[in-house]
DOMITOR-135259 format. One record per residue (C-alpha): z, y, x. Coordinates in steps of 0.001 Angstrom, whole numbers, plus 524288, in hexadecimal, padded with zeros to 5 digits. Each point is the difference from the previous one (the first is absolute). Layout:
REM DOMITOR-135259
ZYX;...
***
This chain:
REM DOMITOR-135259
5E81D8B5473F962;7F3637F8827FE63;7F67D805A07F6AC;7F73D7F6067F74B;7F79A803DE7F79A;7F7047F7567F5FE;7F313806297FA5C;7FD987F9017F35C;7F32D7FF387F8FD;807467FE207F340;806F280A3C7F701;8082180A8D80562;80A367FC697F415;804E17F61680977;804A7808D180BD2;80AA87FDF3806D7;807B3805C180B54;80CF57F76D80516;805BA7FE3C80DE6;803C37F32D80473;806487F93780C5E;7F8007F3C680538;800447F92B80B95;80BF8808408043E;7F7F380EBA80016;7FEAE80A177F48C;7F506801D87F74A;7FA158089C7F6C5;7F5737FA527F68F;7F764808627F869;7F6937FBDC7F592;7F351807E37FB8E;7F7E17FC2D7F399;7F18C8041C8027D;7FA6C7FC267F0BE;7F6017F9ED8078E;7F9F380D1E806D3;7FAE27FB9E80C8F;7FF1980C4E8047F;80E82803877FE75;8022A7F2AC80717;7F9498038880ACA;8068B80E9380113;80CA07FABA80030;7FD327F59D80960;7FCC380BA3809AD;80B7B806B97FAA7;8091F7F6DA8046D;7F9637FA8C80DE9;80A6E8036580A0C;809EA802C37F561;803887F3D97FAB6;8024B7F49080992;7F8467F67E7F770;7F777800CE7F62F;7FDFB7F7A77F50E;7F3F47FE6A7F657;804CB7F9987F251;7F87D7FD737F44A;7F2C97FB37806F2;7FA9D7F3387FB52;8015C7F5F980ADB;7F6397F95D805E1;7FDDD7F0627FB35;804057F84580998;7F4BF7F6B27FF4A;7F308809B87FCB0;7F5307FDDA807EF;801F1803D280EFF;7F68380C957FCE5;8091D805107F577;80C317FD158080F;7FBF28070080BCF;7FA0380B4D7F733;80DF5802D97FABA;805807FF3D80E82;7F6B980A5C804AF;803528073F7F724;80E5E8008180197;7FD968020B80DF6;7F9F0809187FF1C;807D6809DF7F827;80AEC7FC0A80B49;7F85E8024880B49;7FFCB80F647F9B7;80E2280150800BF;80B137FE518099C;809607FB9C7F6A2;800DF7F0A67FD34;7FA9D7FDC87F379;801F67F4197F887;7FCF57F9377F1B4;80A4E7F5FF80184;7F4527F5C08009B;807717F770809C9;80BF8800767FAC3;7FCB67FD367F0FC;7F8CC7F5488048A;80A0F7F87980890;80A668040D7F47A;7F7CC7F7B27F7C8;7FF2B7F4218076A;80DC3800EE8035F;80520802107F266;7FB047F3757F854;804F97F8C080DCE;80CCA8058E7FE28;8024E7FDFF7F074;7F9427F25680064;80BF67FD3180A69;80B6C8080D7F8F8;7FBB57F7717F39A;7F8557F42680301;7F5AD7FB897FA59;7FEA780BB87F9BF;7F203801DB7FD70;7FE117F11080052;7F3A67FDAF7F5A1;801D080D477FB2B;7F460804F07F70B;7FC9880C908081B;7F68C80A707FC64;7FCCE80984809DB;7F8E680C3F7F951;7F81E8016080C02;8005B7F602809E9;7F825807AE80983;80A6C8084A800C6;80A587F7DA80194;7FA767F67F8080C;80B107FEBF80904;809467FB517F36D;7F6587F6337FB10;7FE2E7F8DA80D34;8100080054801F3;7FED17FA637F0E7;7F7F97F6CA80035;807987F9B680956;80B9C7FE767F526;7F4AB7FD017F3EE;7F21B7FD177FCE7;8003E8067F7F275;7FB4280C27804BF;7F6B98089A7F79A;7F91B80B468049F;7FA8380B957F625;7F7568085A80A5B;7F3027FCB77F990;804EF804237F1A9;8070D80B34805AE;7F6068032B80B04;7F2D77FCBC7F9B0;8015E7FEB77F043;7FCEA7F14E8023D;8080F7F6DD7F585;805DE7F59F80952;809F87FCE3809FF;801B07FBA380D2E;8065C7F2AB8006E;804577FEFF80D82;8048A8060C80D3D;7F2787FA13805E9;7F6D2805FE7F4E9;8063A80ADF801E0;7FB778014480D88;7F44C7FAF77FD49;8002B80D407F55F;802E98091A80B6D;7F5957FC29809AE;7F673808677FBA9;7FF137FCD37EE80;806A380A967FB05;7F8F7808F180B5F;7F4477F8847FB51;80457803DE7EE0A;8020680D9D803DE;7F12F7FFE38024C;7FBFD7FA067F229;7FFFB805477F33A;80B127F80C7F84B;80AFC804ED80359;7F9BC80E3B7F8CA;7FA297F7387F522;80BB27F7C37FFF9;8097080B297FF37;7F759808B67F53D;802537F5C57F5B0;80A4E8016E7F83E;800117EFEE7FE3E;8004C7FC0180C9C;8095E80AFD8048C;808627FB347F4C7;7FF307F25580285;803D28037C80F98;80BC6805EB7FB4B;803917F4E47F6FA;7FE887F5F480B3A;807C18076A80936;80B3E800787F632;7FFA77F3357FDD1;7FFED7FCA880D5D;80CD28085980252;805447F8877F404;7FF717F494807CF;803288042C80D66;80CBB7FF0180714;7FF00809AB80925;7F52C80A5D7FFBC;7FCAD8080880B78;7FC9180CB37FDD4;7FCE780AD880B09;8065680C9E800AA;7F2488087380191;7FBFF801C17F12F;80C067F9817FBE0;800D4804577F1EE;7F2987FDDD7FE91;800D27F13280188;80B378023D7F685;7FA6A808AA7F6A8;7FF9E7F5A67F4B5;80CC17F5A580546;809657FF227F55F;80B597F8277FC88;7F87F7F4987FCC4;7F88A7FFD880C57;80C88803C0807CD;80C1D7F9327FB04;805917F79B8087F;7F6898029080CC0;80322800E880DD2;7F78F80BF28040A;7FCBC8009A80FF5;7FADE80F8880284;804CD809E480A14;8087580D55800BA;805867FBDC7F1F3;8061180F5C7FBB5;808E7800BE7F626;7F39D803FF7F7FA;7FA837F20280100;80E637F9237FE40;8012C806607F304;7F2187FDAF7FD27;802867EF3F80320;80D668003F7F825;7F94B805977F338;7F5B77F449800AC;80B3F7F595802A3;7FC6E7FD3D80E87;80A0B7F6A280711;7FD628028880E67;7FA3A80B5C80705;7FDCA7FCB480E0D;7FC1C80B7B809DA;7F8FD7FCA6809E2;8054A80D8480718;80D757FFEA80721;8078280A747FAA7;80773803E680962;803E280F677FAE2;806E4805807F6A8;7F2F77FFBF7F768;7F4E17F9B67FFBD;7F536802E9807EF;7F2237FBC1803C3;7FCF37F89780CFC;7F7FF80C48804A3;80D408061180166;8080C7F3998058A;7F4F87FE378094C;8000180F3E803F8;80F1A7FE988020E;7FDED7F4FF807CF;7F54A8055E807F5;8092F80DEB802FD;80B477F6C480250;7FA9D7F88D80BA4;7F9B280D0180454;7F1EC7F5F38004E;7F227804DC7FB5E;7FBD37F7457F4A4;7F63A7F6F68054D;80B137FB6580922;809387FC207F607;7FBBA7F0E77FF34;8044D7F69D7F59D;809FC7F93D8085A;8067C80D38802EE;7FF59800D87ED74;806C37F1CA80116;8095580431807B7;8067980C397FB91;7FD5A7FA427F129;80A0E7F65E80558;80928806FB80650;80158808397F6CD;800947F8517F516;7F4A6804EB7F88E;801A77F65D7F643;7F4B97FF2F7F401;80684806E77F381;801477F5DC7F4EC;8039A808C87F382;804DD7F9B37F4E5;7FC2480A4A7F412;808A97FAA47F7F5;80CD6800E58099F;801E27F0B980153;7FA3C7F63480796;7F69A7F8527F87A;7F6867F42780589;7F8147F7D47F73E;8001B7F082804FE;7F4CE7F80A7FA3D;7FDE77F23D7FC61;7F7D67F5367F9B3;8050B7F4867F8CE;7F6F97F4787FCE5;7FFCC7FA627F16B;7F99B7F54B7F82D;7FE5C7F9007F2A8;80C287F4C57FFA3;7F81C7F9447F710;7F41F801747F733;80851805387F5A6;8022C80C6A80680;7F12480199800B9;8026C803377F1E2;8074E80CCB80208;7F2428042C80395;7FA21805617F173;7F3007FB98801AC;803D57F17F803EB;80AA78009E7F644;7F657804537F445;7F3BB7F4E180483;80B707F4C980176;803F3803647F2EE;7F3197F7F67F86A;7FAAC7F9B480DA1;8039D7F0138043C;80A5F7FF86806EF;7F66C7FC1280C32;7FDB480FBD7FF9F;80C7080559806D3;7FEE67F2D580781;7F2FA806C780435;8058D80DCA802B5;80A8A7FA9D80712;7F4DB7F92F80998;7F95C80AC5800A6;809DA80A5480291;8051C7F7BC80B47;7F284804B5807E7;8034D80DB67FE79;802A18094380832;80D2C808C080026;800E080B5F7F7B6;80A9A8096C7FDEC;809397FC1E7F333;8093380CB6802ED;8035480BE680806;80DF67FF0380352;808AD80E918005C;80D94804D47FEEE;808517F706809EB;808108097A80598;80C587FB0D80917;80DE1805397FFC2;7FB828045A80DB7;7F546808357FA67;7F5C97F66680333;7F5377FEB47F8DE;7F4D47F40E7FCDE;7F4687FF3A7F8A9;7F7A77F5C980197;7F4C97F5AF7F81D;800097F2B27F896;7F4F07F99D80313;7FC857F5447F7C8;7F89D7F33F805A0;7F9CB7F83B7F57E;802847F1E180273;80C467F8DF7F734;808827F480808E3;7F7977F7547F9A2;7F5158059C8043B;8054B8027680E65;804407F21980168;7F2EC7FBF87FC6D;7FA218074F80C35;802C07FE1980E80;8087C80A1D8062E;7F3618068580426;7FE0B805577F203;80B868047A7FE6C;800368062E80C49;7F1D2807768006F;8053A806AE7F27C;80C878045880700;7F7B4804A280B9A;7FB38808C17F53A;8093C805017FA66;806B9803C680DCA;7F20180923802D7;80194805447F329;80F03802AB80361;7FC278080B80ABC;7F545807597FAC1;8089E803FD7F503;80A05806AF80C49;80B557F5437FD7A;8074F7FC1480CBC;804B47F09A7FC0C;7FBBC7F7BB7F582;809127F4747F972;7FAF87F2747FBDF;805F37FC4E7F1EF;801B97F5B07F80C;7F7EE7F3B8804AC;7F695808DA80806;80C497FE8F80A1E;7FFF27F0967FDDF;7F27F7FCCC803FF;7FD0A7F97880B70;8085A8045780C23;80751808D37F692;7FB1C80DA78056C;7FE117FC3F80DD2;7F1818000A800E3;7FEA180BC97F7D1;808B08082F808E8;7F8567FB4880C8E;7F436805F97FAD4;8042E80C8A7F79E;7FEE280B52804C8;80DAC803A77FA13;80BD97FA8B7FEFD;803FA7F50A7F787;80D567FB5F7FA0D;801017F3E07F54B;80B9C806F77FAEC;8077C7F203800F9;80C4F8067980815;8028A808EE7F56E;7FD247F5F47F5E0;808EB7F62A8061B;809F980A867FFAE;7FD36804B77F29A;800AF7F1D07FA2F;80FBF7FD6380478;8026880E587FDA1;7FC9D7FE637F259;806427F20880057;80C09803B2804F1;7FFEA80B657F3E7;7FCBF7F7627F512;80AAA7F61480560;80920809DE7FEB4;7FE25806827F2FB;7FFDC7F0817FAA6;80CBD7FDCB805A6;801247F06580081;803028015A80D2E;80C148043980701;7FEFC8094080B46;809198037A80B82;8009480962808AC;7FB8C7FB6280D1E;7FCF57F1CD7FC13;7F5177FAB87FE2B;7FB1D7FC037F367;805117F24F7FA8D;7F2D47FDDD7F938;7F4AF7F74D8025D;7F1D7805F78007D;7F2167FA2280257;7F327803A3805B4;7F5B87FBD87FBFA;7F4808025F80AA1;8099D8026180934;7F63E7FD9C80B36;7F8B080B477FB5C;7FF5180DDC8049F;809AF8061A7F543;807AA7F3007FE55;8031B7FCC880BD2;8072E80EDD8025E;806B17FCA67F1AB;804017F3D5805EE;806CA8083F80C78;80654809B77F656;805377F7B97F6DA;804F07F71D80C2C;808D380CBA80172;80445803D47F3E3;802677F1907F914;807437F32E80389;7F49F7F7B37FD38;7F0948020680182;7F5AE7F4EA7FC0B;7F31B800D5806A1;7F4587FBAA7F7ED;7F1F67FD088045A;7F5D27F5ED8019E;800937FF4080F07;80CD57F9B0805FE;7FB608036780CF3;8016D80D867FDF6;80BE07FF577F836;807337F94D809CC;7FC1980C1380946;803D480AD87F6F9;80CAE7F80F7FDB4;803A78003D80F85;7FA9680E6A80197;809A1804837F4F1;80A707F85180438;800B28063280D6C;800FA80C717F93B;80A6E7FB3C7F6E9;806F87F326803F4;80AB1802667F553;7F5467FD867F42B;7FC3E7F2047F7E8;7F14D7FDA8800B7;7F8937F6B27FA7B;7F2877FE317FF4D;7F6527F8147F5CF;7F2637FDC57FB96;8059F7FB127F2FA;806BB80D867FAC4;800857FAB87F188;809A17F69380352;80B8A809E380437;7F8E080B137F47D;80EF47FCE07F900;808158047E80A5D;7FA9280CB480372;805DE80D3B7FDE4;7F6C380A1F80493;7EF9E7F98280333;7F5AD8097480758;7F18D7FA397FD6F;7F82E80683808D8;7F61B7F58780191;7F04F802DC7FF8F;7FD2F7F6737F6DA;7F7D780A4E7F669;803797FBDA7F216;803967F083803C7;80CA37FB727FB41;80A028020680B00;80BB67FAB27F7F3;805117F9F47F4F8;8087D80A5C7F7F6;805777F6B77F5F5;806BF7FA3980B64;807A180D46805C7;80E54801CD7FDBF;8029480B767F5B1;8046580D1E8044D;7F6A97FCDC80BA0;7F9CE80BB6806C4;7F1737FD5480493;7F9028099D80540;7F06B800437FFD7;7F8CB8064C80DA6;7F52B7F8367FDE3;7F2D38064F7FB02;7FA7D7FBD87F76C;80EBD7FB677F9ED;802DD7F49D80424;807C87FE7F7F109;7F570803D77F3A6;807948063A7F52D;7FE6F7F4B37F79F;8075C7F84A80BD1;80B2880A4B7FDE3;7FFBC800077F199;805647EF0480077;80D4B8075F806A7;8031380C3F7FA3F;810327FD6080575;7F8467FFEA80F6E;7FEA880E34805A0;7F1998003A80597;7FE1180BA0805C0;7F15F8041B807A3;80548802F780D30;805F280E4280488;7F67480B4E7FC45;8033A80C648066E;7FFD280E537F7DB;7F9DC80A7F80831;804F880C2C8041F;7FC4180D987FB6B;7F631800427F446;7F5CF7F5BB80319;7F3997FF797F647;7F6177F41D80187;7F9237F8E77F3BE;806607F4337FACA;802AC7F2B880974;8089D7F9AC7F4A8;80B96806F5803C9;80A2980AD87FAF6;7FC0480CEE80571;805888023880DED;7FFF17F1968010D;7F84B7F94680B16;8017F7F2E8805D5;807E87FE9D80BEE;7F22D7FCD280834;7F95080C6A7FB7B;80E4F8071B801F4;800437F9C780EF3;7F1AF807DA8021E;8059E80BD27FAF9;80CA3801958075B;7F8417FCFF80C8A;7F6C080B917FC48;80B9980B9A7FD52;807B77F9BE80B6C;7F1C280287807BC;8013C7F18580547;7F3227FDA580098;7FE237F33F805D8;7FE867F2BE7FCEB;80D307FC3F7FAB3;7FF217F3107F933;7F6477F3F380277;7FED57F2297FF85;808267F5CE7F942;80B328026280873;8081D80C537FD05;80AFE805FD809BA;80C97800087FB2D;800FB80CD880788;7F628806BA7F9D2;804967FBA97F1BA;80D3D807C78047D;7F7C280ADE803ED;7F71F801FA7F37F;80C577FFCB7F775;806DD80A1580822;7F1BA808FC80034;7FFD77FE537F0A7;80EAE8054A7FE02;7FD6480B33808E3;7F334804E77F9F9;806647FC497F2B0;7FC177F38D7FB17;808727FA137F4E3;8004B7F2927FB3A;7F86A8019A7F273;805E67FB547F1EE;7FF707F162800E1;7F2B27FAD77FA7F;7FD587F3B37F9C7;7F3547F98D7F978;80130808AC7F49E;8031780C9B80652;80CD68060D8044E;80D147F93B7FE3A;80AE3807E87F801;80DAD7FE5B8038E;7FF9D7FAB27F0D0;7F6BD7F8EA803BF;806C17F97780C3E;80E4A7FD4B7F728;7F64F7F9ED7F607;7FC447F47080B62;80DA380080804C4;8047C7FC8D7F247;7F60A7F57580061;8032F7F8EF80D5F;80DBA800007FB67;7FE667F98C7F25B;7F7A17F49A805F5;80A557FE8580C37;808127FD5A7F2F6;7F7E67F5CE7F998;7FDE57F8B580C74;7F2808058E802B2;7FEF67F30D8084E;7FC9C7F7EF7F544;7F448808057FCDB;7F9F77F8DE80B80;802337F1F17FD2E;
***
């Protein structure tokens, strides 16, 4: 049997003596605490030369991987030095914790892709895990870096993977030289304010790096606010530090040291196993020769869940604006001056806020899926009404999306989604996704889907029309803006579902297209398409608007057949409520909003809580489903990808929300009261009320 044994400059509370079987051969691991007594170190290194078959030196404070060249080879010497004295292999598990590193965020960045995509990471000391931030940065550029608060008493941050190297090529060799990191440090202010930022900067974080030498003293003041909900990247995580992570709420604990044993144990000791397995001094154990036996053996990193199930945290951004100047009204201040100004003042404001840039109108939190999923994300609010956008080229529009995309990432989310008209403008989302530097999705496939889900529900609790099983629907229906992005997939559902579809627009030449496309699909279906939709208004059943018209009079309501269903994806509504109020026996119903799963909290967008429109509910599914991609673009939405939103939404738990109309949600009371209505003018002859 193999004898290991690891000399540990830490407390002698710790010990430990097991045996093990690795690599097919026995082992016997023993563990000695010195309390930091050198000299005790050093006797029991000469205690053990000859007896043990490696040696292995825990509890030592690494070297940074990127000091200056004098300070590197100053910690070599002396390592070799203390070997050279010995015959026994001696190790600190240097070369081994270091390719573990590497290799771990490789490995859970592939088991869970995108994983660390924009993450917010804070590294307690980047010069110690240097090897993690340059694998990181290669996943995100919100990296933030607290060695000259920690290291020097000096209030501020390091932005970025360069500046950090910048930092290690001689500054903080060059601090340790000046005065303020003891002046810094001896006031109480300054220490106090250094310990305020670097809470708040955990607050924020995704993942925070913290190293295992001095562990709990980076920790000392991390509570549950600074904690809750982190991933946390450190090595040899005992039982000690899970316990320590599931008090404070932490997610994710990711070790960036196989475990391989029964227990955990330090890569001093994995190395020294190594090293006595393959019978090879340590200086000719080469990282290749690591790579391979962490592969063939499966020395997997250790992701710990503290509280026993898996939990991962998807983020997004969703993109906002003003429908009309009215809404800038819901802001007090405007509210309170337009109140005994002109009315040229919110005219004013509404020109004004159109130049600004995006801020953040809510923090987004509870989504949780049935699959245990979770998504948190931002709406970011643009400032510019349709009117305002339409009074712009593109390029406006645009340069404010740009915006809000950098400000997407910064804040760690991993897509954003266009809403409203933001997803109307110009190439609808095309342009913006080209030069993002995160995905983008409009939202429309979801919408589309939403807008005959809720359809086909309202339809049914009216019950003017007969269903059968298997048949399609012996109804007529209209679309208007069928050429559009969301009418034109309408136009392909309903060609399924009903006998008759009318397609409505201005341009012929791209009705008559749409009208061939959908009748390959479905040959068995009536189309007809028009630039005049008034003129068949009387003979329609069920009518989608989903036009971009913002606020111009799409149709005449006076002239729609009662007990009609007409349902509004247009934003702004295509149908004002005083439009509504001239038909109160016509169901007019503002498209298919979608109610969240788990408990979602977010300020109000003019919905029920839970509720979200279907275009903000396409961003989120994409996030817990980890699809993050760009998903839906353009004016021309697949019919494939409509199916494949819907199916996403029921399996992270979507429902189709209460039925929402112009003055809130719809009752079934409500419903039987336009029912009643549509049937008592069918009696009259609601014809004549035409002529």
């Amino acid at each position: 049997m193999k004898q290991i044994v690891s000399i540990n400059l830490g407390s002698s509370k710790d010990d430990y003596e097991f045996e093990t079987q690795f690599l097919g051969q026995q082992f016997n691991i023993k563990r000695f605490g010195v309390d930091a007594d050198m000299e005790k170190a050093a006797t029991l290194l000469l205690q053990w030369d000859k007896e043990a078959d490696a040696i292995g030196i825990g509890g030592v404070k690494f070297p940074y991987d990127m000091s200056p060249r004098y300070l590197k080879k100053k910690h070599l010497d002396k390592l070799n030095e203390l070997a050279e004295k010995i015959s026994t292999p001696v190790t600190t598990g240097l070369s081994l914790r270091n390719v573990s590193m590497e290799w771990c965020l490789r490995f859970v960045n592939h088991k869970f892709p995108d994983y660390f995509k924009n993450a917010r990471v804070l590294f307690m000391s980047g010069m110690t895990s240097y090897r993690i931030a340059k694998v990181m940065s290669e996943y995100t550029d919100n990296l933030t870096f607290a060695d000259p608060i920690l290291e020097n008493g000096i209030s501020k941050f390091i932005r970025s993977f360069k500046g950090l190297e910048r930092y290690a090529q001689g500054s903080h060799e060059l601090l340790q030289w000046l005065p303020s990191k003891r002046l810094a440090s001896s006031v109480i202010a300054t220490r106090a304010w250094n310990e305020y930022i670097i809470r708040k900067a955990m607050q924020k974080a995704n993942v925070i790096v913290i190293p295992s030498y001095n562990f709990y003293n980076y920790m000392s003041n991390a509570t549950l606010e600074e904690l809750a909900g982190k991933i946390i990247i450190t090595s040899t995580v005992t039982d000690d530090k899970v316990e320590f992570f599931k008090e404070r709420g932490v997610n994710v604990i990711i070790d960036t040291t196989p475990k391989i044993l029964e227990r955990v144990v330090a890569p001093n000791v994995l190395s020294a196993l190594i090293i006595a397995a393959l019978e090879k001094k340590r200086n000719q154990i080469r990282d290749d020769d690591l790579l391979e036996i962490i592969s063939t053996q499966k020395m997997d990193p250790r992701i710990v869940y503290p509280s026993g199930k898996e939990k991962r945290v998807n983020r997004f951004a969703f993109v906002i604006h003003p429908l009309s100047k009215e809404f800038l009204k819901k802001d007090k201040l405007v509210d309170a001056i337009s109140g005994f100004t002109p009315p040229l003042f919110l005219d004013a404001v509404e020109k004004i806020v159109a130049y600004a840039p995006p801020w953040i109108y809510s923090r987004v939190t509870g989504i949780k899926s049935p699959t245990g999923a979770e998504a948190e994300g931002w709406l970011i609010t643009i400032g510019g009404t349709p009117k305002q956008m339409l009074s712009h080229e593109p390029e406006f529009t645009y340069k404010r999306l740009l915006q809000a995309a950098r400000m997407a990432k910064r804040l760690g989310a991993q897509i954003m989604g266009l809403g409203a008209f933001t997803k109307v403008v110009g190439d609808a989302g095309v342009t913006v996704a080209k030069k993002a530097d995160i995905p983008i999705t409009t939202g429309n496939s979801y919408s589309a889907s939403g807008a005959l889900w809720a359809a086909a529900d309202a339809v049914r609790r009216m019950g003017l029309i007969e269903f059968k099983q298997g048949e399609k629907i012996k109804a007529k229906t209209m679309v208007l803006g069928a050429s559009g992005a969301i009418g034109s997939v309408c136009c392909r559902l309903l060609a399924k579902a009903f006998e008759e579809v009318y397609l409505a627009g201005r341009n012929t030449a791209k009705l008559m297209a749409l009208q061939q496309s959908i009748l390959d699909e479905t040959p068995d279906v009536k189309l007809k398409i028009t630039t005049n939709p008034d003129k068949y208004l009387h003979e329609m059943d069920v009518i989608v608007t989903a036009t971009s018209g913002a606020g111009k009079k799409i149709l005449d309501i006076t002239r729609v057949k009662p007990g009609c269903v007409i349902t509004d994806v247009a934003r702004p509504l295509d149908l004002p409520p005083e439009e509504v109020a001239k038909r109160p026996d016509v169901l007019v119903i503002e498209s298919g909003e979608i109610e969240l799963p788990g408990n979602p909290e977010m300020k109000n967008i003019g919905l029920p809580p839970k509720i979200v429109y279907a275009c903000l509910a396409e961003t989120i599914v994409l996030a817990l489903e980890g699809r993050y991609e760009i998903f839906t673009i353009g004016r021309d939405i697949e019919w494939e990808k409509v199916k494949e939103i819907y199916k996403l939404g029921l399996k992270h738990g979507m429902k189709l929300a209460a039925i929402s109309g112009v003055n809130g949600v719809f009752t079934d009371e409500d419903i039987l009261r336009v029912r009643e209505l549509a049937l008592e003018a069918k009696k009259r002859g609601w014809e004549a009320d035409l002529s």
